[in-house]
C-alpha positions as CSV (number, residue, x, y, z in Angstrom):
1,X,-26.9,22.3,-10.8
2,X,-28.8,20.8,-13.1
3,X,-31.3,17.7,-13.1
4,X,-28.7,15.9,-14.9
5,X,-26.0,16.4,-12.8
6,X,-25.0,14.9,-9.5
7,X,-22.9,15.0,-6.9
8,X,-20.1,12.7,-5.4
9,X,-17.5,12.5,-2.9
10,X,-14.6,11.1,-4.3
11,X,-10.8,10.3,-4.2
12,X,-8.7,10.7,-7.3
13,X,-6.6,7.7,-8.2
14,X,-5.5,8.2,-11.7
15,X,-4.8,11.3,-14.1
16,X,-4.2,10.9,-17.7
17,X,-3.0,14.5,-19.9
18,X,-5.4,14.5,-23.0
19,X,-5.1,17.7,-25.2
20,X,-3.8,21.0,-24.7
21,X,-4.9,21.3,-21.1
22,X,-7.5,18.4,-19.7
23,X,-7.6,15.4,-18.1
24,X,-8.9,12.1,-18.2
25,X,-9.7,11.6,-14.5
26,X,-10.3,8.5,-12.5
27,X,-12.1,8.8,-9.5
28,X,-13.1,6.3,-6.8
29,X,-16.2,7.6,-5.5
30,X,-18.3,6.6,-2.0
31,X,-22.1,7.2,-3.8
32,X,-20.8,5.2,-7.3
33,X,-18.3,3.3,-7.4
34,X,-14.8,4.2,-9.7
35,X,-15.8,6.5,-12.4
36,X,-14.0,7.3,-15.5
37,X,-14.2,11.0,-16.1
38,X,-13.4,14.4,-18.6
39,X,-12.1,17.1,-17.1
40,X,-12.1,20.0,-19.4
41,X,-9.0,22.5,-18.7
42,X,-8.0,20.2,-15.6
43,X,-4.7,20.8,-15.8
44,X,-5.3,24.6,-16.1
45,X,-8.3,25.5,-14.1
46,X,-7.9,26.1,-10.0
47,X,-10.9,27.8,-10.0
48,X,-13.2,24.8,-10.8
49,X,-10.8,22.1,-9.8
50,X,-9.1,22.9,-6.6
51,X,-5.7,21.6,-5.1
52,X,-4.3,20.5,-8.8
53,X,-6.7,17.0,-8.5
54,X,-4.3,15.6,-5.4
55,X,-4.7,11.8,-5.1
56,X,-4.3,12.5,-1.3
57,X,-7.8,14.4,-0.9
58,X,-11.3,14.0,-0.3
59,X,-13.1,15.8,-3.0
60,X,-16.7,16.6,-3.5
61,X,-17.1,16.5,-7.8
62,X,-20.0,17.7,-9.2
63,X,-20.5,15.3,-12.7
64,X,-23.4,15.4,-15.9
65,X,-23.8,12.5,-18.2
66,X,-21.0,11.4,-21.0
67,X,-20.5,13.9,-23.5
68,X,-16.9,11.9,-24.9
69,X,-17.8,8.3,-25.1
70,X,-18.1,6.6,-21.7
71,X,-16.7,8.9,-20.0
72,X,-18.3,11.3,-17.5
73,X,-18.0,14.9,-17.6
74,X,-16.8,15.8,-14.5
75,X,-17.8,19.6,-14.3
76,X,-15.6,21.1,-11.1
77,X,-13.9,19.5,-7.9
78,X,-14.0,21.2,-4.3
79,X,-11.8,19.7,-1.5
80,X,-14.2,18.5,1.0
81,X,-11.8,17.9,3.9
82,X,-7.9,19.6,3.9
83,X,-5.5,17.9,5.2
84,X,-3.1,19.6,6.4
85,X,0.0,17.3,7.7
86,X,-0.4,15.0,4.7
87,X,-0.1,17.2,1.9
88,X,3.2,18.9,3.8
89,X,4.7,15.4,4.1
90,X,6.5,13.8,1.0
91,X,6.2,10.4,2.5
92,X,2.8,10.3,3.7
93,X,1.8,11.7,-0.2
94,X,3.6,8.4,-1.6
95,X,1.8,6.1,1.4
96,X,-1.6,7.4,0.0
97,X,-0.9,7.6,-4.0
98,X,-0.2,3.6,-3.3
99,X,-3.1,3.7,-1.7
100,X,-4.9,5.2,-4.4
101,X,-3.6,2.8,-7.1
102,X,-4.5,-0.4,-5.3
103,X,-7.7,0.4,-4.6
104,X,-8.1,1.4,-8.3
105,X,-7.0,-2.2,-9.4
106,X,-9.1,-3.7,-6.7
107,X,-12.6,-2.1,-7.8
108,X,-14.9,-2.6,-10.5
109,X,-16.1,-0.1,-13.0
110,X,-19.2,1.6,-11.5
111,X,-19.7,-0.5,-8.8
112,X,-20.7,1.1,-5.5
113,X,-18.1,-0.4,-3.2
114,X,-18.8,1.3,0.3
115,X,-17.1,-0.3,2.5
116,X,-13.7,-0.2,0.2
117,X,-14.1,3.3,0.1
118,X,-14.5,3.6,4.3
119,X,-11.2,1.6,4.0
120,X,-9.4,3.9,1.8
121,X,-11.1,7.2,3.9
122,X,-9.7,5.8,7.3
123,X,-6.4,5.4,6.1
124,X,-6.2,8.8,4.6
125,X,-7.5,10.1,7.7
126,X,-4.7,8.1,9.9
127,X,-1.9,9.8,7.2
128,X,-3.1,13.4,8.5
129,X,-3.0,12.1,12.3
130,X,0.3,12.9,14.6
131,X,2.1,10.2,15.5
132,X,3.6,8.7,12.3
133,X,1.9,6.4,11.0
134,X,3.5,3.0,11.3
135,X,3.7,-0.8,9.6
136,X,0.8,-1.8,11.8
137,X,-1.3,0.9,9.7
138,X,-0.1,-0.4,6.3
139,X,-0.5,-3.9,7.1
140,X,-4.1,-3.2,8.5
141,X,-5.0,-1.3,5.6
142,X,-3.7,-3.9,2.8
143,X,-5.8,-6.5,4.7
144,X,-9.0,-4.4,5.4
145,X,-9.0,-3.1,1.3
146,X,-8.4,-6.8,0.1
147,X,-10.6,-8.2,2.8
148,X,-13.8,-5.6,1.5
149,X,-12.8,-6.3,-2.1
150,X,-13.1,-10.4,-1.4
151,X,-9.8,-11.5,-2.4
152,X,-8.0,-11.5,1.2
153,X,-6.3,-14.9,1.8
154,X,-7.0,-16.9,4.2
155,X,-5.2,-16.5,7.6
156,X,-7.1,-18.1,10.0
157,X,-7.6,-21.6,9.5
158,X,-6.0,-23.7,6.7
159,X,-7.5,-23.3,3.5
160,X,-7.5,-27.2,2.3
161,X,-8.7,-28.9,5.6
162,X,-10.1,-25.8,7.4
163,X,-8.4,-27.0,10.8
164,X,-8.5,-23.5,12.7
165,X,-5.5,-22.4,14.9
166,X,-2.0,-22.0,12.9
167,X,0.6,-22.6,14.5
168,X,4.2,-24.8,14.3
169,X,5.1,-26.3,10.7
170,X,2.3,-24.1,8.9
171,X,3.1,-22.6,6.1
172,X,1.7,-19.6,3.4
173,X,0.4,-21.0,-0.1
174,X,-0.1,-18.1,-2.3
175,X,-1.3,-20.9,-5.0
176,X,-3.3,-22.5,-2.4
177,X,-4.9,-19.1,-1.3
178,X,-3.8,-18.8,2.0
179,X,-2.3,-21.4,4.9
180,X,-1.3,-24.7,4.9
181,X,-1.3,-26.7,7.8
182,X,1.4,-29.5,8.1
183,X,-0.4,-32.2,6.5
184,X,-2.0,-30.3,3.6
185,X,1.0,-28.4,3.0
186,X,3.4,-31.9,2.8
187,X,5.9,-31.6,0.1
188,X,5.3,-28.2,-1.0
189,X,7.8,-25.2,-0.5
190,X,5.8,-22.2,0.8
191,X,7.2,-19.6,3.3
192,X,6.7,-21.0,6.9
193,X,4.2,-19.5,9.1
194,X,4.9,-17.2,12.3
195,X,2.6,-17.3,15.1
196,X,3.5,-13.7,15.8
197,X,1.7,-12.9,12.0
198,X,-1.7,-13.7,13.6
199,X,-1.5,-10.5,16.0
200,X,1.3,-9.2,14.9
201,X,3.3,-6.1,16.2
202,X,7.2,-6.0,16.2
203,X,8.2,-4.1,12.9
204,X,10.3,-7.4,12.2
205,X,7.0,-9.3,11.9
206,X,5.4,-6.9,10.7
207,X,8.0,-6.3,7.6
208,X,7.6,-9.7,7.2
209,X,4.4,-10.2,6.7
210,X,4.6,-7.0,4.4
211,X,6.6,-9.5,2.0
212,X,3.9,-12.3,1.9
213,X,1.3,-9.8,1.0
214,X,3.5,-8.1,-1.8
215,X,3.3,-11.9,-3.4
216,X,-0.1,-12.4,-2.5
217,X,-1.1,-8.5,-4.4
218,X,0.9,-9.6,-7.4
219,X,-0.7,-12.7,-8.0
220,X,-4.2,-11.3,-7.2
221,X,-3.5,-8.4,-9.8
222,X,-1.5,-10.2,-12.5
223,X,0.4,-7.0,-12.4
224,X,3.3,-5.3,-9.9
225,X,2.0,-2.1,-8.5
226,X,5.1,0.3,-8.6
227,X,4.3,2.8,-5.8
228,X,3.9,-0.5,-3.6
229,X,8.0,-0.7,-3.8
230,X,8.5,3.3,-2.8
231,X,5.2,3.0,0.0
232,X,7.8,0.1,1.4
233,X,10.7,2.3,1.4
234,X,9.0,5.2,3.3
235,X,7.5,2.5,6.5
236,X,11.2,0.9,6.6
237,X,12.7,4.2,6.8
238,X,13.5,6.1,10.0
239,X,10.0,7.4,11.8
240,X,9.2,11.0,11.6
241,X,8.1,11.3,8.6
């Protein structure tokens, strides 16, 4: 390795086919931040980029300075942890390739975000675990990644008058950036609050509270995240998987 290179750990959360054979790769890395990166012969080389650049894996990259533009040169990849039960389980691989793409709208361009990415690695790491993983996990995970990337909404106390406590009559702005109680939420239509959502664990409530956040994402991203709708599909589906 050279002085000029360095080295990262890393998940990959988006691929782009340039040329013949490489890649424009996205990574989201713990030391960095996300880094835009060229990977020459990516789509071709096993040797220095192992497992075909899975979204699902911890990699260890080794990058050197922009040679195209801005983007890094990102020289080889080398897994850095297997995981064994994720990559054999189709729905697990679509649970962490949404995972992947909303932590890559969430995060800045070379920003170290360390606490986003210990979000993202625990949830990976729960994907390779016996049982299956459940809506509790996904729930806890949407929160935790939108909690470290400051743009959770607020689900503690009312947002307008900051009484603590929701309870009967609240409801959820998503304009408002969080709950209403009764008084500051008087005339507007908003989806009533459960108790339950404040500890929630029934899969009904769980579900439920699934939807608000799917609102909430949307609005936060100005965009719909597409894997979000198949991620859904797997956790409503029979367990197992």
């Amino acid at each position: 390795m050279s002085s000029r290179e360095f080295t990262v750990h890393a998940f990959v959360v988006r691929r782009v086919a340039t040329g013949e054979s490489d890649l424009v790769v996205s990574l989201f890395t713990r030391e960095r931040g996300r880094l835009d990166t060229y990977a020459r012969a990516g789509r071709r080389s096993r040797r220095r980029f192992q497992a075909g650049l899975s979204p699902c894996l911890l990699y260890q990259g080794l990058l050197s300075p922009a040679r195209r533009g801005s983007l890094w040169t990102l020289e080889e990849m080398t897994v850095a942890r297997p995981a064994a039960v994720l990559v054999t389980r189709p729905g697990r691989m679509v649970a962490g390739q949404y995972a992947t793409e909303l932590v890559r709208e969430l995060c800045p361009p070379e920003v170290p975000e360390p606490e986003l990415f210990a979000r993202l690695d625990a949830f990976f790491l729960r994907l390779d675990q016996e049982p299956s993983p459940t809506w509790r996990d996904w729930v806890d995970f949407e929160l935790g990644v939108l909690a470290a990337a400051g743009v959770a909404p607020e689900v503690e106390c009312c947002v307008s008058c900051r009484r603590p406590r929701p309870g009967t009559g609240w409801g959820f702005s998503v304009t408002a950036g969080g709950l209403l109680c009764p008084d500051c939420g008087r005339g507007q239509a908003m989806p009533p609050w459960r108790g339950a959502w404040s500890e929630p664990s029934e899969p009904s409530d769980l579900s439920a509270l699934s939807d608000l956040l799917e609102s909430w994402i949307f609005t936060v991203l100005n965009k719909k995240l597409n894997a979000r709708g198949l991620c859904r599909s797997v956790f409503a589906g029979p367990t197992g998987w």
